[in-house]
N, C-alpha and C positions, 0 to 999 in steps of 0.2 A: 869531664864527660857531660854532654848535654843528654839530658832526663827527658824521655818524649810521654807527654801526656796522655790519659786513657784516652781522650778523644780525641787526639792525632792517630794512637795506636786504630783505633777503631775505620778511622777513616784508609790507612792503606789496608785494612782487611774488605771494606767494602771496594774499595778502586780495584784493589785484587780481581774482588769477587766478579766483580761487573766486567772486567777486560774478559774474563772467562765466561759469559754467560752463555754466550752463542755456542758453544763447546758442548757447555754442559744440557742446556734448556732445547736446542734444535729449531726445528721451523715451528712457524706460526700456525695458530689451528683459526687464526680469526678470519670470519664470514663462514665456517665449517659449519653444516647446518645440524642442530643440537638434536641429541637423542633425549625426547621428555620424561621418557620413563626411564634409562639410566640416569638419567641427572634428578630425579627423584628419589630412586633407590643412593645414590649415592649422596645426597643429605639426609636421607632418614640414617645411612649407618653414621653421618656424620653425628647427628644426636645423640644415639649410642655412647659412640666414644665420650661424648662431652658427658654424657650423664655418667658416663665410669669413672672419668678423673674427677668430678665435682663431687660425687658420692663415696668415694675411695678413700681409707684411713687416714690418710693425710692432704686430702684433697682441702678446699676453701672451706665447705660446712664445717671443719672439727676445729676454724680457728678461733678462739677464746682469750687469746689478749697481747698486748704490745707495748713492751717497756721499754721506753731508752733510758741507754746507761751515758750516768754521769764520770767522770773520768775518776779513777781509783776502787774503790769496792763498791759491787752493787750487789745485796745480800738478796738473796731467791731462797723464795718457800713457800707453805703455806698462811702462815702468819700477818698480819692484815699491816703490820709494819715493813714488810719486806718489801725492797724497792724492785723486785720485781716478784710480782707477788702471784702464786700459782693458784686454779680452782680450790674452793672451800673444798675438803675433806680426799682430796686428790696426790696430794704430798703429804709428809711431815713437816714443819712449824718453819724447821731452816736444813734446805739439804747443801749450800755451798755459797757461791759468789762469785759475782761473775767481776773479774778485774780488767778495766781498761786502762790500757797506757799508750798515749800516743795512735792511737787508732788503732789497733791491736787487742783483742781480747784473747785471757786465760780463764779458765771456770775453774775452781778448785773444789772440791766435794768435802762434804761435811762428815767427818770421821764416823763410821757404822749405818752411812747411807750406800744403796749400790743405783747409782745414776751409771747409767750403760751410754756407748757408742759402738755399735757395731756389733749388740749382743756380748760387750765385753767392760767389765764396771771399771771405769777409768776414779782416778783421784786427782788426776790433774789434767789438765789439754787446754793445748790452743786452738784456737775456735777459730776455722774458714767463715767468712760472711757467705751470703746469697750471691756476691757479685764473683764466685766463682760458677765453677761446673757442677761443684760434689761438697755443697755448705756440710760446715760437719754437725749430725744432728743428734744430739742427746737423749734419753730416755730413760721415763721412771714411772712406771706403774703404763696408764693409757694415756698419760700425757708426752710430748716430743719436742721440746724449742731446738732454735736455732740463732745465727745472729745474720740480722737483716741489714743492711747498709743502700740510706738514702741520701745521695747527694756529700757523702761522707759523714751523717748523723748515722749512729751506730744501734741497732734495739736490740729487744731478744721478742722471739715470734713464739707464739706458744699455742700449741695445737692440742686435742683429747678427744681420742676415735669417740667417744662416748658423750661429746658435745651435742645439747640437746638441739640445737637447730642442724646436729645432722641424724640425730635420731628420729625428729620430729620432720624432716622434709617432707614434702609435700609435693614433689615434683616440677619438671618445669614448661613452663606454655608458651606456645608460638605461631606467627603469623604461618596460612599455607605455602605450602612449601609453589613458588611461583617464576617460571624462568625469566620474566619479565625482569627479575632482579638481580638475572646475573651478565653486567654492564661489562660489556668488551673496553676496556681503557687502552691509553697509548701513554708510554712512558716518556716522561719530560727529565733526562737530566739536569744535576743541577753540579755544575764544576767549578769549584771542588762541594765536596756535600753540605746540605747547609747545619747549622747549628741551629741545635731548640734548647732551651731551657723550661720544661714545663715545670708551672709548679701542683700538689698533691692535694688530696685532702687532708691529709697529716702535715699538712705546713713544711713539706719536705720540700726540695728541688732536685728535680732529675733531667741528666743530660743524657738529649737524642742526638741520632744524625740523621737527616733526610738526605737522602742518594739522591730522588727527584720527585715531582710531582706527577701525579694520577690525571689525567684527561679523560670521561666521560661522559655520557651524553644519555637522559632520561625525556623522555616525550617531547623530543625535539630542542630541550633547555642544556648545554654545557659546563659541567662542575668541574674542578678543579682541587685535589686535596693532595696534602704531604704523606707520603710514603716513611716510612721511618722505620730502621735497623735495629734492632735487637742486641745487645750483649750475648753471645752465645747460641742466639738464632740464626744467623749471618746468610744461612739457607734456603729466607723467605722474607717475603716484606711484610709488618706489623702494619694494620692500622686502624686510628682510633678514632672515630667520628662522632659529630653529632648531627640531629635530622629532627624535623617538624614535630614526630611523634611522641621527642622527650616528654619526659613529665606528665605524660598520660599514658598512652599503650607500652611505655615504653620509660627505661628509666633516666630520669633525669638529666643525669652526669652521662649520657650518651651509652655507645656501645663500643663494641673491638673486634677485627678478624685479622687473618695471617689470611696472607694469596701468595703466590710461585711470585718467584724472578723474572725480570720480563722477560722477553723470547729475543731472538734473534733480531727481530723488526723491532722490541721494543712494547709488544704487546703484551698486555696482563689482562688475565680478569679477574673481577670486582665480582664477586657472589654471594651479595648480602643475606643472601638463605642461611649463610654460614656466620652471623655475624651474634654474635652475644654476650650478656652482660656481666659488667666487673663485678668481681666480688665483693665490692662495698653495698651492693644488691643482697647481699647475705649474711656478712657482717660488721661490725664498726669496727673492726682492727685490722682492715685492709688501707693500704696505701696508692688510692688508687689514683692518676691524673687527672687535672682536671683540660678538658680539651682545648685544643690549641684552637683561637677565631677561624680557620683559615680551613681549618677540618668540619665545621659547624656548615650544612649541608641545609640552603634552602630548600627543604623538600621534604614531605611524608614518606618514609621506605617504611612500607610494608611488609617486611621481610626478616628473618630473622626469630630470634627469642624477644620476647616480652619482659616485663615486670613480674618480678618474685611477687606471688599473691601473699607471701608473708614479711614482704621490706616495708620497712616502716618509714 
């Protein structure tokens, strides 16, 4: 039996997707003349949302740390020898151990601890990564890991609704909201999709697929950037750029938005109003990309979220 790779699997869910676009997406609204103050009100509520999943119990602020496991037992607790080792005074000393074998993890709990899944104290389980739908996520007291899977290096993610950078937030700041920035592209397929290999700030590598390339045009100048699919987002196109502003208004390691599937002609747009920054902006235990050349955007975009006034 020949074994089809995740990123063959991935690539006939996009060919899939893309034969059906016309079906599902309809005609094109581009040259449709923009309504300013709906398209205002509808990035102000888009802020909203963003401020609810980034400030929400398990949102990016509560993350507090990331351990990979080495293959056989990795003991978890509080205890400053523990190799995965939880907030000071947050656990007890040792609640179990997380066992890898072959890329597979089991957690076993440590006899007269109650680590929950599902509101229900488990003693033993086998542990779904992130690289599904429904990772399966542990809990004990106001802390919550889970195991995160990059490139096939395996951690455990460990969150604490009660994590001071998201007690302490401070809110978030952004360019005016400006239609100037929201660039009517034309989509460029690419047959068959292309391969990326980006690598992370955690020294990880993660596999993309690019469907095609983005075409649009700012004061009369022509860019061009990768498109790229998701795992589990399959519903819209990801992407991650960079632009002039880094490392000043704007953070460094660039920024990220999701836009719709093209249209029927092939048409998407580019609404940088919507565009904002990875959580490595927030914490150090994020695994975040570092940008592909080809996405690095000669140009100032104005647009969008800013730099956390409290990233260091």
């Amino acid at each position: 039996m020949i074994l089809t790779s995740k990123i063959q699997r991935s690539a006939l869910v996009i060919s899939a997707i893309f034969l059906t676009t016309p079906l599902l997406i309809g005609c094109s609204r581009q040259g449709s003349p923009l309504d300013h103050e709906a398209h205002r009100l509808e990035i102000e509520q888009w802020r909203q949302e963003r401020l609810k999943k980034l400030t929400a119990e398990d949102g990016w602020l509560t993350l507090c740390g990331l351990w990979w496991l080495h293959e056989g037992e990795n003991s978890c607790g509080g205890d400053s020898s523990s190799d995965v080792m939880l907030p000071q005074g947050k656990a007890p000393d040792n609640i179990g151990s997380f066992h890898l074998s072959h890329n597979t993890v089991r957690f076993i709990t440590q006899k007269d601890v109650a680590v929950t899944h599902n509101d229900s104290v488990v003693e033993a389980i086998d542990m779904r990564s992130d690289r599904h739908s429904k990772p399966t996520i542990l809990k004990i007291g106001t802390l919550r890991f889970h195991i995160i899977d990059r490139g096939g290096k395996l951690g455990v993610r460990v969150k604490d609704s009660e994590n001071p950078t998201r007690i302490n937030f401070r809110g978030l700041d952004y360019f005016p909201i400006d239609s100037k920035w929201r660039a009517e592209a034309t989509f460029e397929p690419y047959s068959p999709p292309k391969e990326l290999h980006i690598p992370t700030m955690a020294n990880t590598m993660e596999d993309y697929l690019s469907p095609g390339s983005l075409v649009f045009a700012v004061n009369g100048s022509t860019f061009h950037i990768d498109a790229l699919i998701e795992t589990g987002s399959e519903d819209k196109l990801f992407i991650m750029y960079g632009d002039e502003t880094n490392g000043k208004e704007t953070y460094g390691g660039g920024r990220q938005m999701y836009t719709q599937l093209p249209d029927s002609n092939n048409n998407v747009v580019l609404d940088f109003n919507r565009a904002y920054n990875w959580p490595c902006v927030f914490t150090e235990y994020a695994t975040c990309p570092i940008i592909p050349k080809q996405n690095v955007i000669p140009l100032r975009i104005e647009a969008g979220e800013k730099m956390y006034a409290e990233h260091e």
